[in-house]
N, C-alpha and C positions, 0 to 999 in steps of 0.2 A: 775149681773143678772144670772140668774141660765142658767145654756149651752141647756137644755131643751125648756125654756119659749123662751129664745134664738129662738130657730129653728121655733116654731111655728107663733112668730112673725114674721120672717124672711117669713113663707109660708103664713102669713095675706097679708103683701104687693106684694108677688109676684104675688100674686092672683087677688089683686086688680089692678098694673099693666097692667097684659096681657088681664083682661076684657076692660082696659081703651084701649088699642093700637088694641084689637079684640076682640070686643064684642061674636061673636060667636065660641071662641076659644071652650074653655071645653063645650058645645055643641057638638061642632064635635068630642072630643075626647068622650066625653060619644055615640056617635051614633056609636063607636066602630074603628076598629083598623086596619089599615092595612101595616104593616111594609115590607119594600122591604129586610130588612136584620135582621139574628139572628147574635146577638153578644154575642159570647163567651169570657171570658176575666177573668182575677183575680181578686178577692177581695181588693185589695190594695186601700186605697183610695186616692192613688194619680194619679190614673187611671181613670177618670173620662169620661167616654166614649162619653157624647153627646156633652161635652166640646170639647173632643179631637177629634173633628167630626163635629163638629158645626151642631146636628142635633136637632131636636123637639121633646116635647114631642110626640108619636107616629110612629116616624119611625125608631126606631131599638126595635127590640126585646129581652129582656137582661137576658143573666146567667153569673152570677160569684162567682168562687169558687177559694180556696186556690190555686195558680200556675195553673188554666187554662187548669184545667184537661178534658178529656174526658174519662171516664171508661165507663164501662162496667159493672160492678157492681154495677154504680152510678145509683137509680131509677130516682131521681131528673133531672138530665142532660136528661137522655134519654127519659122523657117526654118533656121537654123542646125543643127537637128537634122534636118528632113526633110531637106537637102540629105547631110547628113553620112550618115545611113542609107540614103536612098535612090539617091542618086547614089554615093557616094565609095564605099559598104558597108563603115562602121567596123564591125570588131568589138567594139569597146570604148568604151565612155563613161565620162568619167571627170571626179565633178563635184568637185574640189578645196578645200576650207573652208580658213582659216589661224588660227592661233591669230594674238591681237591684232588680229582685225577691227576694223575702226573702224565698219563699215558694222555688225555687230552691235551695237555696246557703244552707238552710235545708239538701235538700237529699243530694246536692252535700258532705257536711260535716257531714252528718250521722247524722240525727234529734233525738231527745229521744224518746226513746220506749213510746209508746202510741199510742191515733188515729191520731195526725202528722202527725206520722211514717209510720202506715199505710197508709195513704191517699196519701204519698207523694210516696211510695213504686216504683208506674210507671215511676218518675223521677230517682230514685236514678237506676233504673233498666239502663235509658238510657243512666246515668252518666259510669256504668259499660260497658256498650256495646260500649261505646266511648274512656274508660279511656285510652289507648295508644296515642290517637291523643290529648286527653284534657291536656293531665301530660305533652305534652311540651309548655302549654301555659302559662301567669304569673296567679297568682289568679284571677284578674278581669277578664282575656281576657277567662277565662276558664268557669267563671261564666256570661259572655255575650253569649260566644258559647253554653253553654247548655242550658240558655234559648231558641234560637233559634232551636236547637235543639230538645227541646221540645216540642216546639209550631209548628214545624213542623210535629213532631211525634204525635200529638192530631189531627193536619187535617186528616193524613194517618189513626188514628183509627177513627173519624169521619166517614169515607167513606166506613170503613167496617162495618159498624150500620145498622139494616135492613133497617130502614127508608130510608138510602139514596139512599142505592141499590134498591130499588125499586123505588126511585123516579125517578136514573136514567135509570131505563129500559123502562120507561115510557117517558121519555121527558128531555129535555135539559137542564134542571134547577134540582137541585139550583148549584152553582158554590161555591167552599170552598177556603176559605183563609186560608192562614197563615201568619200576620204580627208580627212586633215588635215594640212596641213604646219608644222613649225613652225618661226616663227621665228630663237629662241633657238638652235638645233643643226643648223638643215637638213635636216630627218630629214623624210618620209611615214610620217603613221601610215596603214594601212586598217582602215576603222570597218564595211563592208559592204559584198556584193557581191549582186548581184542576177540574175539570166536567166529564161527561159521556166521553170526548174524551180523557179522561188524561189531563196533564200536561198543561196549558194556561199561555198565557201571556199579561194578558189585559191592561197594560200601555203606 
């Protein structure tokens, strides 16, 4: 069967499905949307976010780019969040790392010139800002630490985004994550939590 016809088949009966088990499902989801959390996360498509979450369609709001970036230069991401805070009013942000990035283990070994290279730039930056504590670790334990690493350093630039700072000079929300999923077990670790008061520990 062609991988295409494939999928569409596959969305015939899901559709048919969830009408059988809730008639009024895509009704509500067409009356529109209201998600408690933006999920920020990688591309990887072994990261499946409302799998790894066990969430519905509608309750997470989703971007994902090559390693889980948050730039600054990125137009896409930073609409994604104005929209998500200012229209939707997440509570929560939640920027998701994976152990076995490929988009890290790139910068970590220095990706080919191109836009990659480019894109992955802000990683390899924090590979360097690190490299004394990383260089005595083995190759894996170096490339689990700098994803963590990373995806810490995307909440902390998250929070300097105008959007947030003004979200939090106004009120208590949203609250920023940094997890890490892995792999190997399927497990979320939480690495940091972030709000108007700094530093939280909500487990």
């Amino acid at each position: 069967m062609n991988p295409a016809r494939r999928l569409l088949l596959a969305n015939k009966s899901w559709a048919q499905e969830r009408r059988a088990i809730d008639p009024e499902f895509f009704q509500r989801l067409a009356a529109g949307q209201q998600p408690e959390f933006l999920w920020i996360s990688c591309s990887d498509s072994r990261v499946p976010e409302t799998q790894l979450t066990v969430t519905d369609a509608g309750e997470l709001f989703v971007h994902r780019n090559v390693a889980n970036l948050v730039r600054a230069d990125d137009t896409n991401v930073l609409c994604v969040i104005q929209y998500a805070i200012e229209a939707l009013k997440v509570h929560h942000v939640i920027v998701c790392g994976h152990y076995g990035c490929g988009g890290v283990k790139a910068a970590m070994n220095g990706a080919p010139p191109g836009r990659l290279s480019h894109w992955l730039a802000p990683v390899a930056e924090i590979y360097q800002k690190h490299r004394q504590q990383l260089d005595l670790l083995t190759e894996d334990e170096r490339w689990a630490k700098l994803v963590e690493l990373n995806t810490v350093e995307q909440v902390h630039r998250l929070a300097e985004t105008d959007v947030i700072r003004n979200a939090w000079a106004t009120g208590v929300y949203p609250y920023l994550h940094a997890w890490v999923y892995s792999l190997p077990d399927g497990l979320i670790q939480p690495l940091l939590t972030l709000s108007p008061k700094g530093p939280q520990n909500l487990l």
